[in-house]
C-alpha positions as CSV (number, residue, x, y, z in Angstrom):
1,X,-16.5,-9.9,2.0
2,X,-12.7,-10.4,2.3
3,X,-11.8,-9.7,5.7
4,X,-15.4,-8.4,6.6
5,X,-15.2,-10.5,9.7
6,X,-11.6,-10.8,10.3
7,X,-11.7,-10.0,14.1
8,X,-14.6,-13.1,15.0
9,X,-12.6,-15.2,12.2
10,X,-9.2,-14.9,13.7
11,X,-10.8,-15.6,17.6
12,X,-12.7,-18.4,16.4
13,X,-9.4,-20.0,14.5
14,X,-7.7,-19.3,18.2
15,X,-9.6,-21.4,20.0
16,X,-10.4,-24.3,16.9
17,X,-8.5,-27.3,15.8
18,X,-8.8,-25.8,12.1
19,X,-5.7,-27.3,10.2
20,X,-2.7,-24.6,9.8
21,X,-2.9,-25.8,5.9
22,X,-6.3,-24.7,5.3
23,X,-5.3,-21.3,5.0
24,X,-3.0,-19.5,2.4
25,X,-0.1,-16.9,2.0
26,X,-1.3,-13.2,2.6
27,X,0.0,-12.0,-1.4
28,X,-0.9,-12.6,-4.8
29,X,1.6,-10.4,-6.5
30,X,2.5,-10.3,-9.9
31,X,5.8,-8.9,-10.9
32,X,7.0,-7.4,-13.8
33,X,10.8,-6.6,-15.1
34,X,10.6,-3.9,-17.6
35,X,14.9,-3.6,-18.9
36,X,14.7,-2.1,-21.8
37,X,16.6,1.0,-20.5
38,X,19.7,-1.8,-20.1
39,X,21.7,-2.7,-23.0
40,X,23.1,-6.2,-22.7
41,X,22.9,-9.6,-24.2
42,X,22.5,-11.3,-21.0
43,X,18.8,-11.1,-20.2
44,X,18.6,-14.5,-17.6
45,X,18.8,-12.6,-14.7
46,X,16.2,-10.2,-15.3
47,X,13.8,-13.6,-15.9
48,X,15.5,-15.2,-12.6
49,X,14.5,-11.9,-10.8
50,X,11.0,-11.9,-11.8
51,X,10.5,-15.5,-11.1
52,X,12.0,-15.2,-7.9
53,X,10.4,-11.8,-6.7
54,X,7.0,-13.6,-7.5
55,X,8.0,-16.8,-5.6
56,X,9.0,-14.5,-2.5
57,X,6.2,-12.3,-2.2
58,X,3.4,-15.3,-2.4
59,X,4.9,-17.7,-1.1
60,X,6.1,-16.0,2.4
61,X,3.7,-16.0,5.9
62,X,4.3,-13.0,6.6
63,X,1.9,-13.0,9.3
64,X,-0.4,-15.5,11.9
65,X,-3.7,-14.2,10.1
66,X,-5.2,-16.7,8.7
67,X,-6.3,-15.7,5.0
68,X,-8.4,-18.0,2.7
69,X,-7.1,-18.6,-0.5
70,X,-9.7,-16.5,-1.8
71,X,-8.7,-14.0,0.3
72,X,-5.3,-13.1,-0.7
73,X,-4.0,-9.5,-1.2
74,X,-3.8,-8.6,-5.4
75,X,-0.8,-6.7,-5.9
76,X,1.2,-5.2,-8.5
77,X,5.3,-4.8,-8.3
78,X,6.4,-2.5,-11.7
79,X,9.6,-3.0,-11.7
80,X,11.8,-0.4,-14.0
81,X,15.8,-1.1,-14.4
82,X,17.3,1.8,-14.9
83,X,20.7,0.7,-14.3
84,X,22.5,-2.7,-14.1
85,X,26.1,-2.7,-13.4
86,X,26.8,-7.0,-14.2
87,X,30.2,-7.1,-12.9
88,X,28.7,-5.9,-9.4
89,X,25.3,-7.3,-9.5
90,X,24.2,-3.9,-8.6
91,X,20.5,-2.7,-10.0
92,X,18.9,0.8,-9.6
93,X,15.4,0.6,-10.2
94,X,12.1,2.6,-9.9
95,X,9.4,0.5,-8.6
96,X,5.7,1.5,-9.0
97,X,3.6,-0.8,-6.5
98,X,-0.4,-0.5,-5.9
99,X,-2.4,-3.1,-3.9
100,X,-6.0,-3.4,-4.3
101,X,-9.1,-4.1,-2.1
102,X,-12.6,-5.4,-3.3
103,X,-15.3,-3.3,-2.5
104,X,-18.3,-5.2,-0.9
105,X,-21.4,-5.7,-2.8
106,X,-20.3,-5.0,-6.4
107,X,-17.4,-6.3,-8.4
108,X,-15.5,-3.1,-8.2
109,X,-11.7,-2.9,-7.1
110,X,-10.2,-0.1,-5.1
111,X,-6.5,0.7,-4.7
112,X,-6.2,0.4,-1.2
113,X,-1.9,1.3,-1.4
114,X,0.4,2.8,-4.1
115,X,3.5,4.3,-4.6
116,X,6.3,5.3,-6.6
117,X,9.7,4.5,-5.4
118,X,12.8,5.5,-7.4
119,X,15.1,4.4,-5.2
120,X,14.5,0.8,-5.2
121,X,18.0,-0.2,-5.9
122,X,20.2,-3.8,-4.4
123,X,22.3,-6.1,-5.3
124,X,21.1,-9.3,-7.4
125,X,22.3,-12.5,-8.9
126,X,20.6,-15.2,-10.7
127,X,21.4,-17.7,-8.2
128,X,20.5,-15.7,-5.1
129,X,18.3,-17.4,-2.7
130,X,15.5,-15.1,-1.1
131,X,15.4,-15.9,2.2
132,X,13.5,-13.3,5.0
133,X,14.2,-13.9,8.7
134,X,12.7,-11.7,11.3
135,X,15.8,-9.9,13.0
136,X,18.2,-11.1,10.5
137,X,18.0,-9.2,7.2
138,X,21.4,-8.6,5.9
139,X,20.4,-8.3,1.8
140,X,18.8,-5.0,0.6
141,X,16.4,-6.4,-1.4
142,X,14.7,-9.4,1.1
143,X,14.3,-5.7,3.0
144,X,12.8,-4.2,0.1
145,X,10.3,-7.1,-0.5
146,X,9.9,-7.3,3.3
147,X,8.9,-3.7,3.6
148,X,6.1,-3.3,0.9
149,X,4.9,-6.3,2.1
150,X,4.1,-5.5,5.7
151,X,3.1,-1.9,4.3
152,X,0.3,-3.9,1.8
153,X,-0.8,-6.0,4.4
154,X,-1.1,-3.3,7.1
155,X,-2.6,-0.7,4.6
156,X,-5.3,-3.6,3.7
157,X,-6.2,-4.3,6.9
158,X,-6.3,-0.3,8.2
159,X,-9.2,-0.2,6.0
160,X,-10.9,-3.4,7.3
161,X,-10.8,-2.5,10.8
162,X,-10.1,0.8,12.6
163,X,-6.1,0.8,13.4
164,X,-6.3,-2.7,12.2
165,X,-3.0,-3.2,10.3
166,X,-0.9,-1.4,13.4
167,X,1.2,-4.6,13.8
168,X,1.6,-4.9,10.3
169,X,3.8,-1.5,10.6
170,X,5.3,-2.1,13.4
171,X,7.1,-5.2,11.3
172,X,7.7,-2.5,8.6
173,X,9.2,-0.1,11.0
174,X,11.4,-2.9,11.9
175,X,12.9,-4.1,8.2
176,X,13.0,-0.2,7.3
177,X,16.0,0.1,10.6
178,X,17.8,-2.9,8.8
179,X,17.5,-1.2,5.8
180,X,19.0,1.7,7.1
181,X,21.6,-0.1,8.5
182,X,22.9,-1.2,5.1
183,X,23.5,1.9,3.6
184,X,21.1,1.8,0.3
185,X,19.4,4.8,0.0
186,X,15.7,5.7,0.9
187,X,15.5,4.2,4.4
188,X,17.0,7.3,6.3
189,X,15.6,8.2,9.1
190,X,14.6,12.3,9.0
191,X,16.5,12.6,5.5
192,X,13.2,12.5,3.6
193,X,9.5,12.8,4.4
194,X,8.6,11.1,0.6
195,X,11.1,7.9,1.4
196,X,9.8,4.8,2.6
197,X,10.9,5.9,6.5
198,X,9.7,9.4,6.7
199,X,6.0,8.2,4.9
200,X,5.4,5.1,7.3
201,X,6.6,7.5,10.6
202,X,3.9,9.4,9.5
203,X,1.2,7.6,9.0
204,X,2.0,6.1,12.7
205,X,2.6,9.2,14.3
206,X,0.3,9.6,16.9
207,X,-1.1,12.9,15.0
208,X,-1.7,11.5,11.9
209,X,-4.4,8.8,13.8
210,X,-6.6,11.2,11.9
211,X,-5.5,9.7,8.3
212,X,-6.2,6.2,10.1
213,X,-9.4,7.0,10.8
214,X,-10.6,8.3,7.0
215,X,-9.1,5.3,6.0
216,X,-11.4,3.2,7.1
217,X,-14.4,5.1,7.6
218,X,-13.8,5.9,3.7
219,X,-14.0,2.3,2.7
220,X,-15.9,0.1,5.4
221,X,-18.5,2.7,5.9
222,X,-18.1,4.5,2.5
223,X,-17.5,2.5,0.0
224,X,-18.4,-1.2,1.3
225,X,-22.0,0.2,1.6
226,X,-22.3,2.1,-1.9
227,X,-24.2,0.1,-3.7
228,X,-26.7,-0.6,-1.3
229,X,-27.0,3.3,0.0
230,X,-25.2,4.7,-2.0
231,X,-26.3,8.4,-0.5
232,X,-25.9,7.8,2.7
233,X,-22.4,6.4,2.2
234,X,-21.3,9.2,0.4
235,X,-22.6,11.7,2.7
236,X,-20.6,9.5,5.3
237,X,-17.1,10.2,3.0
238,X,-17.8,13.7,2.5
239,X,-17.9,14.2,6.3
240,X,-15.4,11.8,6.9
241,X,-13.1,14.2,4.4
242,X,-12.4,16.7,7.2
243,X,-10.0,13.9,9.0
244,X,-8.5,14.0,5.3
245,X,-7.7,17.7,6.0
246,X,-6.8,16.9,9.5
247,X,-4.1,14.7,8.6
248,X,-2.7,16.8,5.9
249,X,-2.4,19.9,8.6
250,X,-1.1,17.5,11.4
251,X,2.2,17.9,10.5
252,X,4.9,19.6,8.6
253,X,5.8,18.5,5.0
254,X,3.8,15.4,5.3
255,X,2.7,14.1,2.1
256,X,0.8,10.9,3.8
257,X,-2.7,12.6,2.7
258,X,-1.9,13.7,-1.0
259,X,-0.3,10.1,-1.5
260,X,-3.8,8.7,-1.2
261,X,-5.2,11.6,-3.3
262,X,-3.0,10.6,-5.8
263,X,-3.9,7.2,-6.5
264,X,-7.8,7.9,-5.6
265,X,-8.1,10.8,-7.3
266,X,-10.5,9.3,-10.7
267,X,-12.7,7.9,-7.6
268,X,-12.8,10.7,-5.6
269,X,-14.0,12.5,-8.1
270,X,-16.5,9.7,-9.6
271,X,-17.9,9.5,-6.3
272,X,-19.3,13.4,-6.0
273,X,-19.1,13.9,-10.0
274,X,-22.8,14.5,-11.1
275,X,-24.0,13.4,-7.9
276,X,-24.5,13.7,-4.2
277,X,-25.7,17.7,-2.6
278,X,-24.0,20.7,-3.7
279,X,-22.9,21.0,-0.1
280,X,-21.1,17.6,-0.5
281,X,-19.8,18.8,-3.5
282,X,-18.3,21.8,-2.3
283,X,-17.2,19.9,0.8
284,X,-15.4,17.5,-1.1
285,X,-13.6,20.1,-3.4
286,X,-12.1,22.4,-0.8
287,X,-10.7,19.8,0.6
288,X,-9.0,18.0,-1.9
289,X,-7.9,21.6,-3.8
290,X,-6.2,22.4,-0.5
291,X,-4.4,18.8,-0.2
292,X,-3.1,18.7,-4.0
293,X,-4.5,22.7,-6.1
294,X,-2.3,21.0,-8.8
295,X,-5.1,18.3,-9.6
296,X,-7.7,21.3,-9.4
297,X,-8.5,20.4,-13.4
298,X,-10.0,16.9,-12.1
299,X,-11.4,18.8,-8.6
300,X,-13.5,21.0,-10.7
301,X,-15.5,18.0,-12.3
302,X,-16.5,17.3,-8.6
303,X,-18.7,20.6,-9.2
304,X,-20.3,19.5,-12.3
C-alpha cells in the first residue's frame, strides 16, 4: 500500500545507508494547456508552458520523504487560458487540480485533493527557467506550482497518517506569504475564505483539527479496509461523519468541509447507496444536506 508504512519506512531510511537515488520525486503530474479561448497565431508558448509545468512539478524534491517510484502522487493540472496579453507575457487562467490516492486492497482511486482556482494568473515566456528556492520566490507562477504542490503532498499524507502532512502546509503557508507579497491576486490574507490563503488557514486552524481527523479516519480506516469489511468500515465513516459536521460548524464561512463534499460527493453517496443500515443512511444524509442542501438531488439516493 503506498505510504501504508511510511512512519517505520522513513525511520528505517534514517538510520540505513540506502542510496539517496533509490528513491524518486514526490509528483507524477500531467499538465494540460487548453487556449482555445486565445486568438493568436503564436501557439509555442502555450507548448513551452506545458512541457515545462510538467518538467517542474515531477522533477522537483519537494520534500526529505523518501517515495518509491511506484509511489509517486498522480496528479492532474487543467489548465484553462482565458487571457494572454503577448506583449506583457501576462496569462489569466482557471486551473482545475485533483490528486488522487489508491485505495488499499482493490484497484480503485480516490481523489484525495481538488479544486478550482480561477485566479491562477502570472507572467510567462517561452524561455523562462522554473526554478523554486525555499525563501526566495520572486515569480508568481514557481509560487503557484510551489503551492499546490505542498497542498497535494500534505493533503496525501493527512490521509495516510493522522496530522501527517502538517509540515507539508507549513511549506505552503510559507510560498502562499511570497505570493502575497507579489501582488497577484488570490493569496490575500483575510480577503477571501475560498482563495488559496483563507482555505489552507483553515484547514490548519487549530478548530478545524476535526476536518483532519475525518480525513484520515475516512480513508485509512474507511476506505483502505472496504473490501475486506466492507460493513464495518462503513459503519466507521458514518460515525466518523460527525467530525465532518464538526468542521463545517467550527468556523465562520469556512468552506474547508463542502470542498471535500464536492469532489467526494459520487462516492459518498456510492458508499451508503443501497447499502449499509438505515441508521447509517440517515446519518450520512443529514449530514452531508446540512454541509451542501444544494447537492440534496444526489443525497437523496443515499436513502434508496
Amino acid at each position: 500500500m503506498k505510504h501504508s508504512v511510511y512512519f517505520l519506512f522513513f525511520l528505517a531510511f534514517s538510520f540505513s545507508p540506502v542510496c539517496p537515488t533509490a528513491f524518486a520525486q514526490e509528483l507524477e503530474a500531467r499538465v494540460t494547456i487548453n487556449h482555445t479561448k486565445v486568438e493568436t497565431t503564436r501557439t509555442e508558448v502555450f507548448d513551452a508552458l506545458q512541457t515545462k509545468l510538467t518538467d517542474f512539478l515531477n522533477n522537483q524534491k519537494w520534500t526529505e520523504i523518501p517515495f518509491r517510484e511506484n509511489e509517486k502522487i498522480q496528479c492532474n493540472f487543467n489548465i484553462t487560458v482565458n487571457t494572454y496579453k503577448q506583449e506583457e507575457n501576462s496569462f489569466e487562467c482557471t486551473l482545475l487540480m485533483n490528486s488522487i490516492r489508491p485505495v488499499y486492497g482493490s484497484t480503485y482511486n480516490t481523489v484525495a485533493y481538488a479544486v478550482n482556482d480561477g485566479n491562477f494568473t502570472f507572467q510567462f515566456t517561452e524561455f523562462d527557467q522554473l526554478q523554486y528556492q525555499d525563501n526566495q520566490i520572486d515569480n508568481n507562477l514557481v509560487a503557484l506550482l510551489a503551492y499546490y504542490a505542498y497542498m497535494i503532498i500534505g493533503m496525501d499524507l493527512d490521509t495516510m497518517a493522522p496530522m501527517g502532512g502538517t509540515d507539508c502546509f507549513h511549506m505552503a503557508e510559507d510560498v502562499a506569504q511570497a505570493g502575497d507579497n507579489m501582488g497577484f491576486p488570490g493569496w490575500k490574507p483575510f480577503g477571501d475564505s475560498g482563495n488559496r490563503f483563507g482555505l489552507l488557514n483553515d484547514y490548519m486552524d487549530g478548530s478545524m483539527e476535526c476536518m483532519r481527523q475525518f480525513n484520515y479516519i475516512y480513508h485509512r480506516q474507511g476506505l483502505d479496509r472496504m473490501t475486506e469489511v466492507p460493513d464495518s468500515a462503513r459503519a466507521t465513516i458514518a460515525d466518523a461523519l460527525e467530525l465532518l459536521h464538526q468542521a463545517n460548524t467550527a468556523k465562520n464561512m469556512t468552506r474547508v468541509a463542502q470542498l471535500f463534499t464536492e469532489y467526494k460527493r459520487d462516492e459518498l453517496v456510492n458508499i451508503f447507496s443501497k447499502k449499509g443500515t438505515n441508521e447509517e443512511k440517515e446519518k450520512a444524509y443529514e449530514v452531508l444536506f446540512a454541509i451542501d442542501a444544494s447537492q440534496n438531488n444526489e443525497w437523496e439516493k443515499i436513502k434508496k
